[in-house]
TORLUMMAR-805634 format. One record per residue: residue number from 1; x, z, y of N, C-alpha, C in turn. Coordinates in pm, whole numbers, padded with zeros to 5 digits. Layout:
# residues N
NUM / X / Z / Y / X / Z / Y / X / Z / Y
...
END
This chain:
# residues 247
1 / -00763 / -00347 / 01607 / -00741 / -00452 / 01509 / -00634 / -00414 / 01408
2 / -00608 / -00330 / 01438 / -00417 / -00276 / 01326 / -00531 / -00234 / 01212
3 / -00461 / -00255 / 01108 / -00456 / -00178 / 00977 / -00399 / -00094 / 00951
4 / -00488 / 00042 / 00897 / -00411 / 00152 / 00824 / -00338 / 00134 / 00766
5 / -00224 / 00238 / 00720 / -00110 / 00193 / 00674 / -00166 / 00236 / 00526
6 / -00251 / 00288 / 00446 / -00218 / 00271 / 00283 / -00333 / 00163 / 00243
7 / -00423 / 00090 / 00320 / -00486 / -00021 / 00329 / -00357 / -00133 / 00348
8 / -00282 / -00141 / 00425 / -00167 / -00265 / 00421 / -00080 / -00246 / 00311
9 / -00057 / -00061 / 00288 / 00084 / -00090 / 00209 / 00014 / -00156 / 00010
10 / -00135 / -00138 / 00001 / -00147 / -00201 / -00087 / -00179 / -00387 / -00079
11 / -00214 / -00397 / 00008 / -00199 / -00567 / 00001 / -00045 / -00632 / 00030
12 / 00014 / -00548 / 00086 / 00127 / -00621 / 00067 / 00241 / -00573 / -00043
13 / 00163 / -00534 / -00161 / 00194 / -00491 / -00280 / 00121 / -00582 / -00334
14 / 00009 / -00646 / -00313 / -00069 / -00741 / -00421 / 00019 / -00851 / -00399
15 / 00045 / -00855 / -00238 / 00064 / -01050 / -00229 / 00252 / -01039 / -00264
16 / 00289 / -00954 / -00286 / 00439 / -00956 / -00274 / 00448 / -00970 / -00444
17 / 00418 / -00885 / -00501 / 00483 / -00874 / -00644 / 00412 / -01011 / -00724
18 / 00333 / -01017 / -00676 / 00254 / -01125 / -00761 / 00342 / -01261 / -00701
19 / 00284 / -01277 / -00616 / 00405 / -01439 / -00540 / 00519 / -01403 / -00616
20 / 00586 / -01287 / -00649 / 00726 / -01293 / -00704 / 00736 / -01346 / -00839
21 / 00618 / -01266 / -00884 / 00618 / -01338 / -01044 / 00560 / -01449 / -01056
22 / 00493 / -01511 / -00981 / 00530 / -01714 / -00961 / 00621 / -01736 / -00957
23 / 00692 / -01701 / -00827 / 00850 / -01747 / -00857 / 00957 / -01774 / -00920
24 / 00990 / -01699 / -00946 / 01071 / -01588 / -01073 / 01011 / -01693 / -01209
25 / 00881 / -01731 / -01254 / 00896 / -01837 / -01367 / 01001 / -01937 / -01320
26 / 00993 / -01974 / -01246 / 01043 / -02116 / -01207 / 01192 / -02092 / -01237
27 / 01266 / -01970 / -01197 / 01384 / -01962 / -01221 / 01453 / -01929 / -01402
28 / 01311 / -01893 / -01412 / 01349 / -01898 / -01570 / 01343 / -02022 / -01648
29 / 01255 / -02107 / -01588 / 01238 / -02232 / -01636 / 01375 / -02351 / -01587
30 / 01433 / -02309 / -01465 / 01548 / -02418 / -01443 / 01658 / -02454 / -01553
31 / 01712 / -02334 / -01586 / 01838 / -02290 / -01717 / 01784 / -02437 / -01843
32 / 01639 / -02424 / -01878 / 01624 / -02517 / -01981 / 01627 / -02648 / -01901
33 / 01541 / -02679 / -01808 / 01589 / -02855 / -01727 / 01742 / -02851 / -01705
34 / 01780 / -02799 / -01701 / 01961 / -02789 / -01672 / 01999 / -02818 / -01836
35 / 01973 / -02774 / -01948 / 02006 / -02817 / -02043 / 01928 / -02949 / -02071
36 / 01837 / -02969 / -02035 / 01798 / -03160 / -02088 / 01867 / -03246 / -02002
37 / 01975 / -03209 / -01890 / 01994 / -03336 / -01775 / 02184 / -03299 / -01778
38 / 02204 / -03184 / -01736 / 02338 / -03161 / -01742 / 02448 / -03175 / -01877
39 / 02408 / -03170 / -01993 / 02499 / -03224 / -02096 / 02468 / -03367 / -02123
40 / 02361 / -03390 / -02127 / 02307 / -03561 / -02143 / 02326 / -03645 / -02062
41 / 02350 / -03638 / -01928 / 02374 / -03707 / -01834 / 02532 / -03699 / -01752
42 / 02567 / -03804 / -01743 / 02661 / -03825 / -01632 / 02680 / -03723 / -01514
43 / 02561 / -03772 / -01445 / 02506 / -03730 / -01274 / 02409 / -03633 / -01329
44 / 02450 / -03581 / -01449 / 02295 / -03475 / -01447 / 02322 / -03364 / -01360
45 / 02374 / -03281 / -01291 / 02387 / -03194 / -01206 / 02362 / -03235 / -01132
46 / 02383 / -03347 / -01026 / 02282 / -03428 / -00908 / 02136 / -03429 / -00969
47 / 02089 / -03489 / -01053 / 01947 / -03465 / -01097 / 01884 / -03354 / -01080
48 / 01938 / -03283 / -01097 / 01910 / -03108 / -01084 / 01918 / -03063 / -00942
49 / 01986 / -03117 / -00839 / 01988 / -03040 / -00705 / 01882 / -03115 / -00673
50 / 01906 / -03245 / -00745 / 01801 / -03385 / -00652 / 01624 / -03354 / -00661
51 / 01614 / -03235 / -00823 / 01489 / -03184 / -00812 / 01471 / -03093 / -00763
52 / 01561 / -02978 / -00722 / 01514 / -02897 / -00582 / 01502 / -02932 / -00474
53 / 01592 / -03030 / -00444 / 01564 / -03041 / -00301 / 01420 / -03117 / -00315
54 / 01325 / -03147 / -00357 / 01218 / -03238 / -00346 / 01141 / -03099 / -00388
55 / 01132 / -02984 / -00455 / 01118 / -02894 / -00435 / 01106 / -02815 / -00324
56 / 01220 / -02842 / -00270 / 01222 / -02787 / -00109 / 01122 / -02831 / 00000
57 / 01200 / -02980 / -00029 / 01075 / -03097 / 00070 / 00916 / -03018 / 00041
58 / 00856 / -03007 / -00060 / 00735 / -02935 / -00068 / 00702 / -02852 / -00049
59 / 00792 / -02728 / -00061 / 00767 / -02597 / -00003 / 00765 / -02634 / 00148
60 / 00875 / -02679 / 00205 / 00850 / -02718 / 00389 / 00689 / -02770 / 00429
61 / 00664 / -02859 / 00384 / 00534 / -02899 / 00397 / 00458 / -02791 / 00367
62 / 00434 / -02733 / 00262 / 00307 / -02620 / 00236 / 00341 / -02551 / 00325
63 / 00443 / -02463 / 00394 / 00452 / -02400 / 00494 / 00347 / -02418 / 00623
64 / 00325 / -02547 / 00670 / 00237 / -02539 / 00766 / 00119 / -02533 / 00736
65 / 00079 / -02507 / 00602 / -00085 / -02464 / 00563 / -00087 / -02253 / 00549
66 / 00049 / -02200 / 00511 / -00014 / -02068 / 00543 / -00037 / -02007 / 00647
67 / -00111 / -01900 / 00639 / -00160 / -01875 / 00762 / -00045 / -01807 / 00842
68 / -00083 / -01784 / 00975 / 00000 / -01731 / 01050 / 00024 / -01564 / 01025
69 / 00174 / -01518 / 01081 / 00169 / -01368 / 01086 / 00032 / -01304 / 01207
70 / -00025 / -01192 / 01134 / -00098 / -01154 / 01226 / -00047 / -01097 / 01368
71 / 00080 / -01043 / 01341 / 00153 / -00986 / 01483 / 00161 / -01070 / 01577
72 / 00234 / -01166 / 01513 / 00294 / -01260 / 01589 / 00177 / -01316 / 01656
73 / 00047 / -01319 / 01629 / -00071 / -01418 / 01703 / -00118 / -01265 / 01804
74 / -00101 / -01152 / 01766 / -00148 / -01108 / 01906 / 00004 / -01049 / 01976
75 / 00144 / -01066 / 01914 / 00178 / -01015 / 02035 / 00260 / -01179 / 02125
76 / 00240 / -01284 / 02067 / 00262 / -01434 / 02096 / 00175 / -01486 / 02161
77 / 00097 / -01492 / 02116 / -00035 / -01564 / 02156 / -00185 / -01503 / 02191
78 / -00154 / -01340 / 02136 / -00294 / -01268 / 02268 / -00405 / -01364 / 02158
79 / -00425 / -01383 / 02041 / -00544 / -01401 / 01995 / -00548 / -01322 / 01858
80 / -00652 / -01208 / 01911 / -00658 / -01124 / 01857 / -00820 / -01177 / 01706
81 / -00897 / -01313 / 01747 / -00952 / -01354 / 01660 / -00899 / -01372 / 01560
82 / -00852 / -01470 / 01556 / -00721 / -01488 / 01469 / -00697 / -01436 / 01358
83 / -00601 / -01274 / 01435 / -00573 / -01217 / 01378 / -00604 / -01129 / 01281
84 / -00775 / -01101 / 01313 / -00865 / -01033 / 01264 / -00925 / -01107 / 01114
85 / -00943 / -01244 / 01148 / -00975 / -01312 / 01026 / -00864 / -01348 / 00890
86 / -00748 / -01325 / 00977 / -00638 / -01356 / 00873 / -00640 / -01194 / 00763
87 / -00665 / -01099 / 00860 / -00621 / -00943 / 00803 / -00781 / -00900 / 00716
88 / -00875 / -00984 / 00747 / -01006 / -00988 / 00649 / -00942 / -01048 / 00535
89 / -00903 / -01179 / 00536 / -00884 / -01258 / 00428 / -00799 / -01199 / 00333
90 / -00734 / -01123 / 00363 / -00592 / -01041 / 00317 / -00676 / -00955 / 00215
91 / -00746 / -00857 / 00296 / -00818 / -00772 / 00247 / -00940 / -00759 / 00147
92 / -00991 / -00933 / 00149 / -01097 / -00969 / 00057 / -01000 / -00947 / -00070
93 / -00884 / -01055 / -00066 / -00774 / -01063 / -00210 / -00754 / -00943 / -00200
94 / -00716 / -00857 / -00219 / -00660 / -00748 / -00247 / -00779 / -00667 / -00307
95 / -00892 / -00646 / -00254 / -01020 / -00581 / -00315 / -01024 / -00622 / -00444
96 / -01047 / -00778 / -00454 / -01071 / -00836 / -00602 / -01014 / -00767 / -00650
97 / -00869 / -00735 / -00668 / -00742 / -00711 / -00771 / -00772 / -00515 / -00786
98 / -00767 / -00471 / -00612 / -00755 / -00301 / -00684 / -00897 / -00249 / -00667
99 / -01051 / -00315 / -00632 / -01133 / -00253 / -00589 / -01136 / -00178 / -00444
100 / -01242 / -00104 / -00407 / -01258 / -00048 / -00238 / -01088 / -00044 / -00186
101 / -01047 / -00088 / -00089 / -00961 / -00007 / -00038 / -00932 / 00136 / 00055
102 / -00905 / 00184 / 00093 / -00877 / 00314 / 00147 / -00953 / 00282 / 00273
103 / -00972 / 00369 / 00318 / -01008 / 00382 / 00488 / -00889 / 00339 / 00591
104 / -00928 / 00297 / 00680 / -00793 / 00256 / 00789 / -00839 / 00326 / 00884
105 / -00708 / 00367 / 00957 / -00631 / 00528 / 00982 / -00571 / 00418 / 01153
106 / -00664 / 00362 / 01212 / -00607 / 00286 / 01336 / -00565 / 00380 / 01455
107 / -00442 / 00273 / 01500 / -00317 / 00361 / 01568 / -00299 / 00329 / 01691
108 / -00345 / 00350 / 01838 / -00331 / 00279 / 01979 / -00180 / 00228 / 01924
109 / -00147 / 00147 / 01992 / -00002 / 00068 / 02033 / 00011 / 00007 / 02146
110 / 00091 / 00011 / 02201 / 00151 / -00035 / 02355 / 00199 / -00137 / 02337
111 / 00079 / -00268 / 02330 / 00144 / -00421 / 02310 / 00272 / -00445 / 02410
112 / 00273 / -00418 / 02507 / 00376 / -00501 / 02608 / 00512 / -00440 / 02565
113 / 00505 / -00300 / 02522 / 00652 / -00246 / 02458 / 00722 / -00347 / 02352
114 / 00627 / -00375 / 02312 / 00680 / -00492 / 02185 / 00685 / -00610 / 02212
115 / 00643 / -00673 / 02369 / 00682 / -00784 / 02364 / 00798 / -00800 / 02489
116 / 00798 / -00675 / 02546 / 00942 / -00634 / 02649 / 01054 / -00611 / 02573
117 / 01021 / -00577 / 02414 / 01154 / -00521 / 02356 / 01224 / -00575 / 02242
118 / 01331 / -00611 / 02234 / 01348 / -00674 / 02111 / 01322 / -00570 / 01956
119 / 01231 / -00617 / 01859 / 01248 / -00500 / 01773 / 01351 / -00483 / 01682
120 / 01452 / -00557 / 01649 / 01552 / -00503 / 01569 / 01638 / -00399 / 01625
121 / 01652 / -00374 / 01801 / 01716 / -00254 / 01839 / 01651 / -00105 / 01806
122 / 01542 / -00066 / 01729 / 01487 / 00005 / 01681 / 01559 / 00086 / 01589
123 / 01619 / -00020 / 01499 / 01707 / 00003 / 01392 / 01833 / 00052 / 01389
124 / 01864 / 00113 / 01524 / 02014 / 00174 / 01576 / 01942 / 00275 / 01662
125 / 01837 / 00311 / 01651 / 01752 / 00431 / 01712 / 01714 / 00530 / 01636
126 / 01782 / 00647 / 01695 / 01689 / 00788 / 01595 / 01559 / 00864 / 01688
127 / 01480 / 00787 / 01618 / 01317 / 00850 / 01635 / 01255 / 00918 / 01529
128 / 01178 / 01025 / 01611 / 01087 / 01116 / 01463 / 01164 / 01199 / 01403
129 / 01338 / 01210 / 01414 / 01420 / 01281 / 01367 / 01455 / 01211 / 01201
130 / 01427 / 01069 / 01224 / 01505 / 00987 / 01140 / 01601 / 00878 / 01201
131 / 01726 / 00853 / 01158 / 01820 / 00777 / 01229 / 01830 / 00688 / 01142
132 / 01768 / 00569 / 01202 / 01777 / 00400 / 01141 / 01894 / 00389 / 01124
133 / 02005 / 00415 / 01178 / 02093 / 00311 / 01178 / 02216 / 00353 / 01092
134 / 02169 / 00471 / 00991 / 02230 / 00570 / 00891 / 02151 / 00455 / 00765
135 / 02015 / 00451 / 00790 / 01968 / 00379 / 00727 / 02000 / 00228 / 00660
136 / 01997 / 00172 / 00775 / 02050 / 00001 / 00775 / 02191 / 00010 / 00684
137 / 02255 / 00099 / 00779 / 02413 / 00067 / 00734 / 02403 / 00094 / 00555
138 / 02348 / 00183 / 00451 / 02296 / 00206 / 00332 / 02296 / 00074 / 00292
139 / 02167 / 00021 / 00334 / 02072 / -00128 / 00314 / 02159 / -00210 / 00282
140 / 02283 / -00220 / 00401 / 02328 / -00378 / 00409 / 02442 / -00327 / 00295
141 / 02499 / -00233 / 00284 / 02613 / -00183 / 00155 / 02514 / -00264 / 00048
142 / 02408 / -00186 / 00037 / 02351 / -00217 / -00093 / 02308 / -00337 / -00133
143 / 02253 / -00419 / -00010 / 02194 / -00527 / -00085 / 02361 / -00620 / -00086
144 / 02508 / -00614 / -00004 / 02594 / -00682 / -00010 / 02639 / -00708 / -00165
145 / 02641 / -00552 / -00189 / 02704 / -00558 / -00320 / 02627 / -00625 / -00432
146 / 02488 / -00594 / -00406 / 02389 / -00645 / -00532 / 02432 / -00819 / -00510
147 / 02395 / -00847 / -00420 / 02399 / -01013 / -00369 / 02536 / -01081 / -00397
148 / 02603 / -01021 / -00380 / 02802 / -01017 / -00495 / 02746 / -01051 / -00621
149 / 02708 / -00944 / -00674 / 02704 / -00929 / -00837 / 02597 / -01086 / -00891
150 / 02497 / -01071 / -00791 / 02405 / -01138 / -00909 / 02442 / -01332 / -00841
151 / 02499 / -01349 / -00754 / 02528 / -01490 / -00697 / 02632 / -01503 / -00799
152 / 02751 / -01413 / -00810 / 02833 / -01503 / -00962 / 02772 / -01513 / -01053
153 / 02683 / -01422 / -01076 / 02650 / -01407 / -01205 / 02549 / -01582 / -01211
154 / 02469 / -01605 / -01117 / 02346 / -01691 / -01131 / 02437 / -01815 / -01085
155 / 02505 / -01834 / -00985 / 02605 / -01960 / -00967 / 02742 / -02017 / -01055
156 / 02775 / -01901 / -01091 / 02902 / -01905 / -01206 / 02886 / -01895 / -01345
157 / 02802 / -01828 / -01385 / 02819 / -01802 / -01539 / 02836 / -01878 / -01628
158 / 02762 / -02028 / -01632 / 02820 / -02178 / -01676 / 02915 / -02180 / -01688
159 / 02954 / -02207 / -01549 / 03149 / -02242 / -01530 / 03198 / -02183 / -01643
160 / 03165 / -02029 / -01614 / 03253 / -01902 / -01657 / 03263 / -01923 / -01834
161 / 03188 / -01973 / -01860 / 03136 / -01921 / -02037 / 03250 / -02062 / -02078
162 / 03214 / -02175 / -01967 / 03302 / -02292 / -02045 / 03428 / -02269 / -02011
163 / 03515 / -02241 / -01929 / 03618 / -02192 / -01935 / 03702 / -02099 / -02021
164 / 03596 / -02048 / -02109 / 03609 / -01927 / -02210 / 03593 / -02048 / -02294
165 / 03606 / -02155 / -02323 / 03588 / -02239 / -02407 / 03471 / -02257 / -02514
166 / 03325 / -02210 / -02462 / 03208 / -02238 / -02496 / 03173 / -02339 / -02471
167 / 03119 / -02406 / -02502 / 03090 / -02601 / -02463 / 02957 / -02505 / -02336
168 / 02962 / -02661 / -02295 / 02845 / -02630 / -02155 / 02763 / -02586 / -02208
169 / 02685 / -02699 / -02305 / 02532 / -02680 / -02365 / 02531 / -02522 / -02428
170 / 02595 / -02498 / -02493 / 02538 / -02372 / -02522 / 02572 / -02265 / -02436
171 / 02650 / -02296 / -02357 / 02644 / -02195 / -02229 / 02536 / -02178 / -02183
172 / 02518 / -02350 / -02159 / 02322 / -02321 / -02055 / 02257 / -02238 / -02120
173 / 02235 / -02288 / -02271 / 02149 / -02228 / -02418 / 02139 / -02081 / -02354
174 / 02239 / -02044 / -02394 / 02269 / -01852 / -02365 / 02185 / -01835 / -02268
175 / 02192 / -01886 / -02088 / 02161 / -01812 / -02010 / 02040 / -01875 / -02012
176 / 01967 / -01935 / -02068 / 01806 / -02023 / -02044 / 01712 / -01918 / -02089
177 / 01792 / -01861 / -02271 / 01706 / -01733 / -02350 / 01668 / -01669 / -02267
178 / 01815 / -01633 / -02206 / 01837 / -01476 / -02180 / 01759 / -01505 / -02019
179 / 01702 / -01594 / -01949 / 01629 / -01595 / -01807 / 01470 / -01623 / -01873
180 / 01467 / -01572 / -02000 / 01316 / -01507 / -02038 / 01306 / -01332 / -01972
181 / 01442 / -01286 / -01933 / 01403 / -01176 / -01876 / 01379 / -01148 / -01735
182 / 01370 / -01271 / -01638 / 01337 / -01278 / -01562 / 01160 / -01248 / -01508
183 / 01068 / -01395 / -01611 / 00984 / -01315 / -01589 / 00880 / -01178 / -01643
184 / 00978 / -01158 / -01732 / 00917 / -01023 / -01817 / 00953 / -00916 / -01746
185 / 01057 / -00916 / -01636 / 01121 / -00778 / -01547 / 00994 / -00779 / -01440
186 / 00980 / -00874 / -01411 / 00847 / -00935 / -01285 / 00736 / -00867 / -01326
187 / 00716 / -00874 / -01472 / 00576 / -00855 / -01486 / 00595 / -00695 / -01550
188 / 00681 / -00607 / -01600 / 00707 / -00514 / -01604 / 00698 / -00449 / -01442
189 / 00731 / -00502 / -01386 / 00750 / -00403 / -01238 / 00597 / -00450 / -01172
190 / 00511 / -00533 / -01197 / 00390 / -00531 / -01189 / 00304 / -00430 / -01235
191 / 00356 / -00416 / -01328 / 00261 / -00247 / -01433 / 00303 / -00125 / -01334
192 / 00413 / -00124 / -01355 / 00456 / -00010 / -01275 / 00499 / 00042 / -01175
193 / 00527 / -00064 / -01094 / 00554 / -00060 / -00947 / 00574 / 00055 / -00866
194 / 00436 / 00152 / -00818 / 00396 / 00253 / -00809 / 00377 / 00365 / -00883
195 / 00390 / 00341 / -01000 / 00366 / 00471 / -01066 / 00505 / 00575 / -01042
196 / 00615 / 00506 / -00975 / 00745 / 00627 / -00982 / 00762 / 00538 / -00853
197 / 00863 / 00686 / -00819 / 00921 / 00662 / -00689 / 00998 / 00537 / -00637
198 / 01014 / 00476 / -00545 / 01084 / 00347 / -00548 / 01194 / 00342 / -00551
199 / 01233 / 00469 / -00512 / 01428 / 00454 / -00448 / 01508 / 00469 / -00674
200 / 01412 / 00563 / -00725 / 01431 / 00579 / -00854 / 01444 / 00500 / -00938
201 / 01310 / 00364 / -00879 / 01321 / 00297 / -01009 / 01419 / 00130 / -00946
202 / 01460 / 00175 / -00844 / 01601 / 00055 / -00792 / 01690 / 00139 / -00835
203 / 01742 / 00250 / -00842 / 01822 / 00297 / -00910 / 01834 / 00264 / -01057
204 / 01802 / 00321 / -01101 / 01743 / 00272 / -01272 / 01764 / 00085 / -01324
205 / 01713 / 00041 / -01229 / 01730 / -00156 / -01253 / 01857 / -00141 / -01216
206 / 01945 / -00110 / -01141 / 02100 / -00143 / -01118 / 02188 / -00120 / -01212
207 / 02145 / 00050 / -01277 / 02210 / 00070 / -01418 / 02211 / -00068 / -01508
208 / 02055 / -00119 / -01507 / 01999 / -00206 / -01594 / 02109 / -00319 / -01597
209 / 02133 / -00372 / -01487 / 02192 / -00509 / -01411 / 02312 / -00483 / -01415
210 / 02371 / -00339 / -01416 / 02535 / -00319 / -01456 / 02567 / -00365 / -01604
211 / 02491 / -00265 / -01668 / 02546 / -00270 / -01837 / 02534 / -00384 / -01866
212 / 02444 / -00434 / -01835 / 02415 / -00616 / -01850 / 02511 / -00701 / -01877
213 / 02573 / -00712 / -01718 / 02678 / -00781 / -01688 / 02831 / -00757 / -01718
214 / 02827 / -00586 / -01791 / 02907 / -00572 / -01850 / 02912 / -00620 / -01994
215 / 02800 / -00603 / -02039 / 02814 / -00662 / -02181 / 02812 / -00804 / -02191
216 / 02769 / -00852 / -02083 / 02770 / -01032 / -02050 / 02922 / -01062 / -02088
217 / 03007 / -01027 / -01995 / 03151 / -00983 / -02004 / 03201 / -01042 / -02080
218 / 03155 / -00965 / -02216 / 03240 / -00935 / -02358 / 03267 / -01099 / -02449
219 / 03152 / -01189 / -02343 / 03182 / -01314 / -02377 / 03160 / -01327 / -02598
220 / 03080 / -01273 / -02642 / 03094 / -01313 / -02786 / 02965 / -01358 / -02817
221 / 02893 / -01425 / -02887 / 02798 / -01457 / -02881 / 02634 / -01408 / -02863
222 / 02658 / -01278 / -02941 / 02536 / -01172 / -02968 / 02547 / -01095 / -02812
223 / 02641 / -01088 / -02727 / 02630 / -00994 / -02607 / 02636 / -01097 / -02487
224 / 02674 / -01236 / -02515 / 02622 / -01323 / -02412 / 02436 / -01323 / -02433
225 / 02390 / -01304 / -02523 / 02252 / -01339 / -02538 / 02192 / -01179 / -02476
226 / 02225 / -01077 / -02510 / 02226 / -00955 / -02489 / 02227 / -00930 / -02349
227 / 02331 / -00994 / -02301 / 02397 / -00935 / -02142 / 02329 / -01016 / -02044
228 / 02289 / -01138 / -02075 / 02183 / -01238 / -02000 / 02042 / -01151 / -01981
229 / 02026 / -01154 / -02085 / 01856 / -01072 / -02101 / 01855 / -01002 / -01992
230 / 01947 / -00847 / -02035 / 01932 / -00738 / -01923 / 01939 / -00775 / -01733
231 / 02073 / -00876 / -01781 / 02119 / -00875 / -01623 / 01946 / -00968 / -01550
232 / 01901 / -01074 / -01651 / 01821 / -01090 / -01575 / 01693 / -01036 / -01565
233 / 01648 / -00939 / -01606 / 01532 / -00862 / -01636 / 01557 / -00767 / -01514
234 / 01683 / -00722 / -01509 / 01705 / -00598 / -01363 / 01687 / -00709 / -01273
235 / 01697 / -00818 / -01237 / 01735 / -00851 / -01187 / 01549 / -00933 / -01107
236 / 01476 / -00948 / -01222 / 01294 / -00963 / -01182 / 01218 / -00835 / -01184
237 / 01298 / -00713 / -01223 / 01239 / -00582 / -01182 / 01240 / -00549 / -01026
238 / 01378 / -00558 / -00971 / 01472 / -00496 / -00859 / 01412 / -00598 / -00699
239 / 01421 / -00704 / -00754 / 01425 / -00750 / -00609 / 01297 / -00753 / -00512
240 / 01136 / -00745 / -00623 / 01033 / -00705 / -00550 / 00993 / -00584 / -00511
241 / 01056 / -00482 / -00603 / 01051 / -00373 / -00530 / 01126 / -00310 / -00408
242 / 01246 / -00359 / -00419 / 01385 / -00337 / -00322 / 01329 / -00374 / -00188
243 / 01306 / -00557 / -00217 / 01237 / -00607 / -00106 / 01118 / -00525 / 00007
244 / 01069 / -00502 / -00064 / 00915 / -00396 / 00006 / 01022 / -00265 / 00040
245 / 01050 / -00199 / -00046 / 01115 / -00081 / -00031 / 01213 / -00073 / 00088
246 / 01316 / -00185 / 00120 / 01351 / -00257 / 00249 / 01295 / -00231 / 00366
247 / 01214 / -00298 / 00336 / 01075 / -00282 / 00465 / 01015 / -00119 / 00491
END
């Protein structure tokens, strides 16, 4: 029942980057509802959490309509039907989008190892003559620092711009433009995803997401509009690829 691995690693390239660039609108779209409720209103910043969280409330609910992980139903629950129809359905979407997929390359596995073992201790194991846990320790540097940079940047920058004595509203203004590069980074890393190496082109978006936020910085009007753009364009390039690349 396993799937080859360049049969999976392209569907979970269809369903990942694409769900991202759904997403990723939405975050470009908040910056402007934040400017119709937060300078006009009193309680407009409650208005604004008060529409995510009802946001939230909906996502919780849709949750119990997707389907289940396929692992988890055969190494949980031993129903390997299931699992088979979920990893068809997978595989129908994904055809539409790239045509035939590859041949699958199926691999015996020793179910009970995986359900005797916890799998994150894997990740402090050197197997194959690669050492995970050289690995991880990389990972968690990297995503700490990224997750630093872009939480002030996406939780603070308001504050930050009015404190610099920019009125709110055009603070929001600035970062609403400039989270048009959100989903244009999304749909840029949709084109190209694969065509270059992954570790290269997360390299490359960080440059992107540095100079950004350096020129964000400079606080003057033409490089707040400037420094928004970039930081958020690295910022809908980086995280669907990183994410997979992670994995």
């Amino acid at each position: 029942m396993f799937i080859g691995t360049s049969k999976a690693k392209l569907i979970s390239i269809f369903i990942t980057v694409y769900a991202f660039i759904l997403g990723i609108m939405g975050q470009a779209l908040v910056p402007f509802v934040a400017l119709g409720l937060v300078p006009v209103f009193y309680n407009g910043w409650r208005y604004l959490f008060a529409i995510g969280g009802i946001i939230a409330v909906i996502a919780l609910l849709l949750r119990f309509e997707l389907p289940e992980s396929p692992r988890w139903l055969v190494l949980k629950k031993n129903n390997f039907g299931k699992a088979e129809s979920i990893l068809a359905m997978m595989e129908t979407i994904a055809e539409k989008r790239y045509g035939k997929l590859p041949a699958s390359h199926p691999e015996e596995v020793n179910l009970e190892e995986y359900k005797t073992r916890f799998p994150t201790l894997y990740l402090f194991e050197g197997r194959e003559g690669k050492v995970y846990s050289k690995r991880l320790t990389i990972l968690v540097f990297a995503w700490f620092f990224w997750y630093i940079g872009n939480y002030a940047f996406l939780g603070d920058a308001a504050t930050l711009l009015a404190a610099a004595h920019i009125p709110l509203a055009k603070s929001i203004l600035y970062l609403g433009i400039g989270a048009v590069g959100y989903p244009v980074g999304a749909i840029l890393m949709a084109l190209t995803a694969d065509k270059y190496e992954r570790k290269y082109v997360i390299f490359m978006d960080t440059i992107v997401w540095f100079v950004g936020l350096l020129i964000f910085s400079l606080k003057t009007e033409p490089t707040l509009l400037i420094g928004s753009f970039m930081a958020s364009l690295a910022l809908g390039m980086y995280l669907q690829v990183a994410y997979t690349y992670t994995a």
